[in-house]
KOLNUKE-433981 format. One record per residue: residue in one letter; x negated, y, z of N, C-alpha, C, O in turn. Coordinates in steps of 0.02 Angstrom, whole numbers, plus 50000, padded with zeros to 5 digits. Layout:
// KOLNUKE-433981
aXYZXYZXYZXYZ/...
//
This chain:
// KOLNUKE-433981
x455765961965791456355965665811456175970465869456065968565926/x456155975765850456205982965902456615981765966457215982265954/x456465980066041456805980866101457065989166100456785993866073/x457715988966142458025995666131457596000466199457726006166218/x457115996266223456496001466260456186004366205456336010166194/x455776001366168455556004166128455726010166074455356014766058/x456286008866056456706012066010456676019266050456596024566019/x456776018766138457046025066157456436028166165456376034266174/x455906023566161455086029166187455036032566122454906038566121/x455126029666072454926031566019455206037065994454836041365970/x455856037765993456266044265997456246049666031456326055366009/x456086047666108455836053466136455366057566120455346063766117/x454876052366108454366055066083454196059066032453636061766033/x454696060165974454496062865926454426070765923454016073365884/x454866075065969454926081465978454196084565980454046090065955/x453726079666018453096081066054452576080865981452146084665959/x452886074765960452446073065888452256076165839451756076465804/x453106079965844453276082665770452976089265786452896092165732/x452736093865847452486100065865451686098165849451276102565835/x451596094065851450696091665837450576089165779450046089965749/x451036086165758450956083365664450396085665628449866082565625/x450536091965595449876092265573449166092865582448716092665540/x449156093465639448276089265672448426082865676448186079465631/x448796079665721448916073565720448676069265651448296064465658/x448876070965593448726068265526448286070265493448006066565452/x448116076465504447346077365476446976077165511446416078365489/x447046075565579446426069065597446476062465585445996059165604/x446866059865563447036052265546446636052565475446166048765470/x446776056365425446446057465372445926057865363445646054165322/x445586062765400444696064665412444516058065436444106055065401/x444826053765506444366048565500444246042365468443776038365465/x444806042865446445156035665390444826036765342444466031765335/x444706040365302444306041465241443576042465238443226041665187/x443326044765314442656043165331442456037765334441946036265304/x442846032565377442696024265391442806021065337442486015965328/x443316023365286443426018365247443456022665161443936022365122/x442856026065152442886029765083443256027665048443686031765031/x443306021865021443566017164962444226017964939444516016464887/x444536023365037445276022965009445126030964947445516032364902/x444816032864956444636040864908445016040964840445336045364810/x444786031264820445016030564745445916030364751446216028464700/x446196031764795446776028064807447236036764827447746038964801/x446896039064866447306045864900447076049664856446506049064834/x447526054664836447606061564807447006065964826447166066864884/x446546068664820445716070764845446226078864849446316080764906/x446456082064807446896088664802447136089364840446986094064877/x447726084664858448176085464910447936086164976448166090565013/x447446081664997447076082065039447016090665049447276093365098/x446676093965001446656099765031447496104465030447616109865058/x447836101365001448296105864977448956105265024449316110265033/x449126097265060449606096365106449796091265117450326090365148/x449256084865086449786077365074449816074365155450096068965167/x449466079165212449566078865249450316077165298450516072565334/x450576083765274451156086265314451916076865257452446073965268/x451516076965218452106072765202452046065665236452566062365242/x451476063165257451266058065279451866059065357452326055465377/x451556066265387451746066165455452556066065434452896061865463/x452886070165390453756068865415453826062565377454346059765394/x453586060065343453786051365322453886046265389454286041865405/x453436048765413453476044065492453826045165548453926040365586/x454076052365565454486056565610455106056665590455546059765620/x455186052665526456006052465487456036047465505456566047065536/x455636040565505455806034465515455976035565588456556033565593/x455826037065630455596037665704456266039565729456516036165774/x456666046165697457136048265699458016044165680458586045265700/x457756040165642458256036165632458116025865647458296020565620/x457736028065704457466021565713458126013865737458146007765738/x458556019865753459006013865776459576011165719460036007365732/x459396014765634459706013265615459356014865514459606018065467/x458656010365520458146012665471458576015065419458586020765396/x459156007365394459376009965319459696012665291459966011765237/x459716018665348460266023965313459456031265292459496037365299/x458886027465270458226031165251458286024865198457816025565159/x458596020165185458246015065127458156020065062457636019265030/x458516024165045458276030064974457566031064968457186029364922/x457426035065037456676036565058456206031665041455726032765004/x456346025665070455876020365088456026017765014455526014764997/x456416017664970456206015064894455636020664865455046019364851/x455846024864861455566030864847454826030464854454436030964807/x454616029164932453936029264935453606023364915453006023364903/x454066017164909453896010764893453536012564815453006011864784/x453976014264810453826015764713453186018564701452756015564668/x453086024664731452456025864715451976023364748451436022864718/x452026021264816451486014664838451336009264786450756007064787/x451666007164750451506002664700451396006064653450846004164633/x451586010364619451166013564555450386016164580449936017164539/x450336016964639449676018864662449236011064673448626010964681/x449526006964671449035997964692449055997764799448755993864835/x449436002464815449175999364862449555992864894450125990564885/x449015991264934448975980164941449255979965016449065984965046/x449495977365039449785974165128449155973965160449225974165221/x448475973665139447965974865174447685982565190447165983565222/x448085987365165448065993965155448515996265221448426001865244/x449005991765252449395995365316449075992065366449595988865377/x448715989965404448395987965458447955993565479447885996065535/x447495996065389447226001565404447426007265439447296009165496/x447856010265383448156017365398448386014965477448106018865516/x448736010565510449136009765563448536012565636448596016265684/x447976008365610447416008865682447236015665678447156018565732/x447106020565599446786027565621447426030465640447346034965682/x447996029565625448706033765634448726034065702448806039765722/x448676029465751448596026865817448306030765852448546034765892/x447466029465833447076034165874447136041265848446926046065880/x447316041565810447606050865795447886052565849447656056465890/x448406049465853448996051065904448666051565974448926055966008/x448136048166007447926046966063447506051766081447386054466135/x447196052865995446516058966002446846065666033446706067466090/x447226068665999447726074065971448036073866036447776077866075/x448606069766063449026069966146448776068966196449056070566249/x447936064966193447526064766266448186060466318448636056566302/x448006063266379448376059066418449156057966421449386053466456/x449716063566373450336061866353450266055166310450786052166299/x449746052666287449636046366217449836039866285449496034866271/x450126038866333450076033266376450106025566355450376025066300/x449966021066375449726013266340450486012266321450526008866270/x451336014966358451866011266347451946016366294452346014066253/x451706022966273451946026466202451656024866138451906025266082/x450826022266163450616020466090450746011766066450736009966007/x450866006366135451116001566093451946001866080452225997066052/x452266007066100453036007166075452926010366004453366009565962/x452226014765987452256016565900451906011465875452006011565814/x451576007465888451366000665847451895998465833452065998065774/x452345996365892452795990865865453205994265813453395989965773/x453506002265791453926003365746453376006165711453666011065687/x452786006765690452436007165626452186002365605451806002265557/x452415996665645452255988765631452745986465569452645983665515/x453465989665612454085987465592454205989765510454325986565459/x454105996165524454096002165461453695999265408453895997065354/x453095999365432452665993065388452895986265330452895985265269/x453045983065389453655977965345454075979265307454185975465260/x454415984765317454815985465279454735989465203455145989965157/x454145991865207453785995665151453315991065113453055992765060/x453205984865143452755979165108453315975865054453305976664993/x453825971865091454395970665078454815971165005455105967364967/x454625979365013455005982264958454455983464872454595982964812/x453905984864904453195985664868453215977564844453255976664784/x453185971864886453055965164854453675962664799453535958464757/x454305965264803454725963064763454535969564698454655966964644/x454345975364690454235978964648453715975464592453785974364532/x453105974364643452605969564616452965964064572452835965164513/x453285959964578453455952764559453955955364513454045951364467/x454235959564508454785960064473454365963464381454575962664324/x453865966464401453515968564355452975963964323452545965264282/x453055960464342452475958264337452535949764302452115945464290/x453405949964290453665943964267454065945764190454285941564151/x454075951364183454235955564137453955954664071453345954564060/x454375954264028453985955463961453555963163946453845968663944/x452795962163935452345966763910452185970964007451835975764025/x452615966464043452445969564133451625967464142451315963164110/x451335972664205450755967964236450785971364312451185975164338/x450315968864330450125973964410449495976564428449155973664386/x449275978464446448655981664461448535987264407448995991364406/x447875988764347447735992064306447515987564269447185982464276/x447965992764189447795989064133447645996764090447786002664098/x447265991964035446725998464009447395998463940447835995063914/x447006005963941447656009063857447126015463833446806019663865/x447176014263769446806018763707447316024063700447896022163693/x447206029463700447516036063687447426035063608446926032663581/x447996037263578448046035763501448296041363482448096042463425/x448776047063507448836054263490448646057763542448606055563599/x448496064163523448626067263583448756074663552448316077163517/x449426078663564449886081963529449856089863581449996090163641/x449716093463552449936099563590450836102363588451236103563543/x450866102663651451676104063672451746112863666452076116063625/x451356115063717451256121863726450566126063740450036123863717/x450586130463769449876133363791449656131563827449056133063832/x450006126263886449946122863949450086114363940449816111163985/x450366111063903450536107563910450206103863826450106106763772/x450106095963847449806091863818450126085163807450066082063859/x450566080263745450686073963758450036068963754449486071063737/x450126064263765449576058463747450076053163759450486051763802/x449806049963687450196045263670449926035863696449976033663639/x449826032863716449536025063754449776021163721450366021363705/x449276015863701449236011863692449006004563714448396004563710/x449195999463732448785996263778448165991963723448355989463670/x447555991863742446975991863708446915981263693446525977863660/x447395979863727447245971563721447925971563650448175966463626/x448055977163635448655973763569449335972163584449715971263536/x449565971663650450115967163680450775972063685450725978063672/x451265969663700451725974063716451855975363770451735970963810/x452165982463799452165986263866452785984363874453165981563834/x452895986863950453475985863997454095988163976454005994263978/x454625987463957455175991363971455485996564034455525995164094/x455676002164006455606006164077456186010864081456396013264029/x456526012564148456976017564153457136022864126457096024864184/x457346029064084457196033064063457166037364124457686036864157/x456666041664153456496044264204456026043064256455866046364304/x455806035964228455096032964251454526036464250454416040764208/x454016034464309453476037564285452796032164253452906026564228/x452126035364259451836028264248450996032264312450846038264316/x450706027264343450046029964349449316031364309448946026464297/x449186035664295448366034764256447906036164301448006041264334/x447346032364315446636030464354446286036164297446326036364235/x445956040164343445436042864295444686044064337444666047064390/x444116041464307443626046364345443386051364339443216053564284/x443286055464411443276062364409442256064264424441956065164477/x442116064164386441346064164382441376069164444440986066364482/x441566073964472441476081564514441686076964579441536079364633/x441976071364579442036068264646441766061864661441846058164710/x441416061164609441296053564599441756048664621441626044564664/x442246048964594442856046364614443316044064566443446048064521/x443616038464564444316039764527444776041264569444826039064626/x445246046164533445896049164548446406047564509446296047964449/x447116045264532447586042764503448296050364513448526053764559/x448346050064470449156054164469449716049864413449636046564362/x450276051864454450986052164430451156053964365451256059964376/x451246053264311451636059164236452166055264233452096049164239/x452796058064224453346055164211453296054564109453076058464067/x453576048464105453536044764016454156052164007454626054564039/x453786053763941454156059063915454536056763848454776061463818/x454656049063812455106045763781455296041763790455066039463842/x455876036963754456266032563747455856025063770455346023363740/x456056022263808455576015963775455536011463704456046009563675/x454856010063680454876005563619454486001763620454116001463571/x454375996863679453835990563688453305990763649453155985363623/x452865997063632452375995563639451806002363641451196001763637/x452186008663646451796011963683452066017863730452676018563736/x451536022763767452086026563834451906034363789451476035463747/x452236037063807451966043463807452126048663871452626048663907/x451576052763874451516055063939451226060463927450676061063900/x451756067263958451436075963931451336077763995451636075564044/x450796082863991450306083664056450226092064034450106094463978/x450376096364115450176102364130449596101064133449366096164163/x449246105664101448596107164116448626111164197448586117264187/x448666110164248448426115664315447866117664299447366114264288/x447956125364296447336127964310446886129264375446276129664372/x447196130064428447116133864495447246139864496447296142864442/x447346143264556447396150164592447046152464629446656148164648/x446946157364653446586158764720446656154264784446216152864826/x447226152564781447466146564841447536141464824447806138064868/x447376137364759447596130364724447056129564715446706134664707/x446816124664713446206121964663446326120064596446936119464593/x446056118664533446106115164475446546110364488446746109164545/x446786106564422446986098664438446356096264420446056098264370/x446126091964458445496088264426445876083564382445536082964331/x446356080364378446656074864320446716079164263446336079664214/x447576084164284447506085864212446886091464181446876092864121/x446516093664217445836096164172445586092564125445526094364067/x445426087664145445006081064146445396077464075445056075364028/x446076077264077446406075364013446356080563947446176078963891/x446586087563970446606089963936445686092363889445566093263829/x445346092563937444586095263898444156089863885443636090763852/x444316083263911443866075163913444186070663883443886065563866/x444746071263871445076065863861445336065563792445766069663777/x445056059863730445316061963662445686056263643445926052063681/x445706056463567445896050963534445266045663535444726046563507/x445466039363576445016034263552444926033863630444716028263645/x445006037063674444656035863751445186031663775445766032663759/x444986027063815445176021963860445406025863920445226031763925/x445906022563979446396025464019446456018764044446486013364015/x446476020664125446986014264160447596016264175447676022264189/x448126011964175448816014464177449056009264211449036003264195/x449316011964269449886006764308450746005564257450986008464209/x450906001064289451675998464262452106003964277451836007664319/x452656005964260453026010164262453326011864329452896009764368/x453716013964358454046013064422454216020564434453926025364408/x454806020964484455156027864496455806026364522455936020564508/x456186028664550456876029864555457186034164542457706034464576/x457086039664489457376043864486457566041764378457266041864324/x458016040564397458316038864304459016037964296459436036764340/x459076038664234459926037664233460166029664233459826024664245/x460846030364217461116023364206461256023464134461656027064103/x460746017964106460766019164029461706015464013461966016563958/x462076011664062462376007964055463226010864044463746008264025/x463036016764068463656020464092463736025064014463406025963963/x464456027164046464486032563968464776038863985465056041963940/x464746042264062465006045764090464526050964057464056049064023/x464666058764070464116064464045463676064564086463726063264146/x463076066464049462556067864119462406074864093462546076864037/x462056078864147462076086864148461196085964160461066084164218/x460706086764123460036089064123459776095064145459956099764109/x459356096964198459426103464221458396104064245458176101464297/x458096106664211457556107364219457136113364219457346118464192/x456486113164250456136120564226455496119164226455196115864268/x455226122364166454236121064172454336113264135454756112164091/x453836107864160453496104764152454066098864167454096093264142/x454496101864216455086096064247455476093264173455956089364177/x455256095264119455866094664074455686087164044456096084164010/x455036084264060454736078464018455036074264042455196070363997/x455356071364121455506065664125456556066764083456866061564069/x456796071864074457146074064038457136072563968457596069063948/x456876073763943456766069963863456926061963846457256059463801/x456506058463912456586053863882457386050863915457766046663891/x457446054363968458406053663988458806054063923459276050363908/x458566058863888458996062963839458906059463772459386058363735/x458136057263753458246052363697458656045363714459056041963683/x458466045063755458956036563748459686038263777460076033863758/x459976042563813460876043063809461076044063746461506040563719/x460736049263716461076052463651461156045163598461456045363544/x460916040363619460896033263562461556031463568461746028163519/x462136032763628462686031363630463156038863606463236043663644/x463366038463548463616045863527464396046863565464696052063550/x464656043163603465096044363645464776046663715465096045663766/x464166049763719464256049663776463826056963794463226057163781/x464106061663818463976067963803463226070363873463156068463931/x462886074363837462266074963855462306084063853462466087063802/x462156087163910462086095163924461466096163958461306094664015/x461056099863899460316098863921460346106963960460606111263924/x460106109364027460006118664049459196117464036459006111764049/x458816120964018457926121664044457786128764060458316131864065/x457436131364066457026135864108456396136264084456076131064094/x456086140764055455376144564049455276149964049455726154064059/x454386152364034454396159664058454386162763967454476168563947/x454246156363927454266159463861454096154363811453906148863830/x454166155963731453976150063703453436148463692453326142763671/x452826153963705452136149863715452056144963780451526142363794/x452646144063818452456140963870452966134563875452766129963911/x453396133963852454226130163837453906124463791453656126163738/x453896116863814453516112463782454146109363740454676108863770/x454096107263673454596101963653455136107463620455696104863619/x455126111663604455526118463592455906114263534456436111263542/x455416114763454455746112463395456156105763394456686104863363/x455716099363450456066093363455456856094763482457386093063455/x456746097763535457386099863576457936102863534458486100163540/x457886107663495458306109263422458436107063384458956109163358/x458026100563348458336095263309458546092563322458976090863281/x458536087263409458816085063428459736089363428460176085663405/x459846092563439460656097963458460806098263381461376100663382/x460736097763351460746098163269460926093563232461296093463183/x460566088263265460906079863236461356077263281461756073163258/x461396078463336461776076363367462556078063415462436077363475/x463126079663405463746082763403463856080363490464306083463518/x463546076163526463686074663577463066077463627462856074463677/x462826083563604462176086663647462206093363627462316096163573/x462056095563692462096105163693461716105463726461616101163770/x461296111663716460636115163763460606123363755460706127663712/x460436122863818460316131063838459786131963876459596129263928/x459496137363833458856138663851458526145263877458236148863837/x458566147263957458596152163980457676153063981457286148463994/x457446161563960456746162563977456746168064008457106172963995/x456306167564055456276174764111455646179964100455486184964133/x455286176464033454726182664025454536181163921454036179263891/x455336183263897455086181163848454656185663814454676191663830/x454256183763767453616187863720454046190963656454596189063636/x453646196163630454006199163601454346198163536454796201263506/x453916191963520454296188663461454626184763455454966182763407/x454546182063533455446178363554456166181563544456346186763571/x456586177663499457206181563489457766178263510458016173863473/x458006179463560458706178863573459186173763524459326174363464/x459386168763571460136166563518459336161063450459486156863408/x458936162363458458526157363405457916154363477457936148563497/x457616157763495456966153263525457296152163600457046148863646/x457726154663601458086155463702458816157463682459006159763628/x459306155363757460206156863749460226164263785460636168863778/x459726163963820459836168363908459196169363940458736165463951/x459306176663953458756177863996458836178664058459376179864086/x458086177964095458216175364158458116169364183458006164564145/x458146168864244457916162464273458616160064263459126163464267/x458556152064247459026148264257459586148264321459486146064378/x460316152164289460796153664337461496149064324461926151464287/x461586143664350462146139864338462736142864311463076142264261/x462716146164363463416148464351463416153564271463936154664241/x462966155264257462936158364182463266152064131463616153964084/x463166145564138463496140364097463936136064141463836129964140/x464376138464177464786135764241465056131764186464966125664189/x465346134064143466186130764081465716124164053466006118864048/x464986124464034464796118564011464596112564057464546106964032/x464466113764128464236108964154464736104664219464596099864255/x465396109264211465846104664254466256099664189466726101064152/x465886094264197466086089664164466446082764224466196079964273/x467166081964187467296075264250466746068964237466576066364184/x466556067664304466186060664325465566061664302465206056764294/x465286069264283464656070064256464086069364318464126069764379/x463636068464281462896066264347462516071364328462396072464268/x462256075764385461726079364370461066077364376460906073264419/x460696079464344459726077064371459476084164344459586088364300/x459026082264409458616092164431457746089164418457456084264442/x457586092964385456736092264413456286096664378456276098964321/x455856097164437455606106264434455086105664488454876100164508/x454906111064509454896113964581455216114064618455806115164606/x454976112764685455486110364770455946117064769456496116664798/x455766122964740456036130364756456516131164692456926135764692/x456456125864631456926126964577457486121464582458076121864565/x457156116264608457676111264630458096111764686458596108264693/x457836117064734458526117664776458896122964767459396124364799/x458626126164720459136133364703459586129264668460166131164670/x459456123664633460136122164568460396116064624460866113064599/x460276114164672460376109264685461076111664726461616108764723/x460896118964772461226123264800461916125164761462516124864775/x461636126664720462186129864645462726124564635463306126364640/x462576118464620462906112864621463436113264681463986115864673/x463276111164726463556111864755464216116764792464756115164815/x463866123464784464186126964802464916128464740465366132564744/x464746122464680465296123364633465706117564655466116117064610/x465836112764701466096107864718465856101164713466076096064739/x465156102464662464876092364650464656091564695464246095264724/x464976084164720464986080864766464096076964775463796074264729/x463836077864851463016075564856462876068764804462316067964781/x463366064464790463146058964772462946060064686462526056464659/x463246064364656462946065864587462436069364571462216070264514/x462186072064633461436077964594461076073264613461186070664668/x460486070664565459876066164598459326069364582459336072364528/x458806069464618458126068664599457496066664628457496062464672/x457046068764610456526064964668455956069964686455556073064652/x456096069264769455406073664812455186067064847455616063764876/x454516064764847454156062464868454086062064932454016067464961/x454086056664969454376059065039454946058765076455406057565038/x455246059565170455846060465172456356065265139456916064565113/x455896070965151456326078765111456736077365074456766072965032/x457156081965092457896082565046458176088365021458106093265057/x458426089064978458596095964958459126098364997459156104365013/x459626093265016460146093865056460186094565123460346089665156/x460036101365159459936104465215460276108865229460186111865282/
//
């Protein structure tokens, strides 16, 4: 239990913190991963260059910030729980991070780092700690008692692997011992372990299951990233898309996420996606539509139909089913894209262009996209009257769309 001394160093402190953050953490990083390579297989090697920095630092300056009153962050703290466990990491994994996080802080503030500021951040990254083990150990157990559940990595045979678009790739899993898989949220994701020969490393990423569940295999559609001048490659999805076939073996963590519907409810839900965001969407959308009372309004967003994954599925789906509508806005369609057949609307996805279809009473929205597409609709929402508690989605991290 946090003394309310502590609580107040710690608060003070953060103004100072939050101006140094990103050195602060990418020196915690540089030396943590020097002393202890092993975590390499575990952290994002990309992000590293790309920013997984800056999320580390406001994950901790959010807790810090609401220290006198953590669980009004419990969203957050499931959130990161979730993917702490789809990633494996173990209660022997926070002692670590805690000692380089420490001397970061000491390295980085020099003589502002005083003995009563850095053991007042032990004791609440002690605290924080616990409470992220906590939530990670009941995730663990709960999966892991499950029919076709496990924990750690279990190996799975790729048995299709389906082209979506020019960019985009499904692969279909199988688990290679014969058995049956987990049951899972629609909006779940799952982890795949891959090694990256260019890092000698394995690297694990996120794909959200892009169908229904059917105990006994996942499917999972993957952007190919290419890089930019300022991005690097994805080393995963490269690596899937040009290495990875029918017949190759995969480790795959258990499912986990918080971002899914309530299969239980029969209220409308409003689907609102762009790019690549549309996969954990599908499988929202195959399993509501199984209740034909219960109305499903799919919006998506692309730049065209060489690029728009799931196009024909998405049309048969609206075709068989009287309780599902979709609109399909493209902002660079090709020239043999035609209007009213391959797309509704051109242009970037503008709410208010389908205002009459998506104010539905007691309807739930779900956004997922880009941080810059998800708060434009998230914005939009809002500014039409839906109330914060119906738009959901998930940014990684404290961040919120709601600012």
């Amino acid at each position: 239990m946090l003394t309310q001394k502590t609580k107040d160093i710690v608060r003070a402190t953060v103004p100072v913190l939050t101006e140094h953050g990103y050195e602060i953490v990418k020196c915690f990083y540089s030396h943590m991963l020097e002393k202890t390579p092993e975590l390499k297989n575990i952290f994002n090697m990309a992000h590293q260059e790309q920013g997984q920095q800056q999320s580390l630092a406001r994950a901790v300056y959010a807790y810090a910030e609401h220290i006198e009153d953590p669980s009004s962050l419990m969203h957050v703290l499931k959130n990161i729980s979730n993917k702490h466990a789809s990633l494996g990491v173990k209660p022997e994994h926070y002692p670590i991070v805690g000692h380089y996080l420490l001397a970061a802080i000491k390295e980085v503030l020099g003589d502002a780092a005083t003995e009563e500021v850095i053991s007042a951040w032990a004791q609440a990254y002690g605290n924080l700690a616990d409470m992220l083990m906590g939530i990670e150990s009941d995730l663990y157990e709960k999966s892991d008692v499950r029919l076709g559940g496990w924990t750690g990595w279990r190996t799975f045979v790729v048995r299709e692997k389906q082209p979506e678009s020019s960019v985009i790739t499904s692969f279909i899993l199988e688990p290679s011992d014969g058995g049956p898989v987990e049951n899972f949220e629609p909006g779940q994701y799952v982890s795949i372990g891959i090694d990256i020969p260019a890092l000698g490393l394995q690297q694990i990423r996120q794909y959200s299951l892009s169908d229904m569940p059917n105990g006994h295999s996942y499917r999972i559609s993957v952007k190919r990233e290419a890089g930019t001048p300022t991005q690097p490659a994805g080393y995963v999805s490269c690596m899937l898309h040009d290495h990875v076939s029918v017949g190759t073996e995969v480790r795959l963590a258990a499912p986990y996420g918080t971002f899914y519907i309530d299969v239980n409810a029969g209220t409308p839900i409003v689907l609102i996606s762009g790019g690549v965001g549309l996969t954990p969407m599908v499988s929202m959308l195959n399993r509501a539509i199984q209740d034909p009372k219960r109305q499903v309004v799919f919006i998506h967003g692309a730049r065209n139909s060489s690029l728009q994954a799931m196009h024909n599925r998405l049309q048969e789906v609206a075709k068989a089913h009287s309780n599902f509508s979709l609109t399909v806005f493209y902002d660079a369609p090709l020239p043999q894209d035609v209007k009213g057949v391959d797309y509704d609307v051109f242009g970037h996805v503008d709410l208010n262009v389908v205002k009459n279809a998506i104010l539905l009473i007691d309807a739930d929205y779900y956004i997922c996209g880009p941080i810059s597409f998800m708060r434009l609709q998230h914005d939009s929402l809002r500014a039409m009257g839906i109330h914060e508690t119906r738009i959901h989605y998930e940014v990684f991290g404290p961040d919120s769309l709601a600012e």
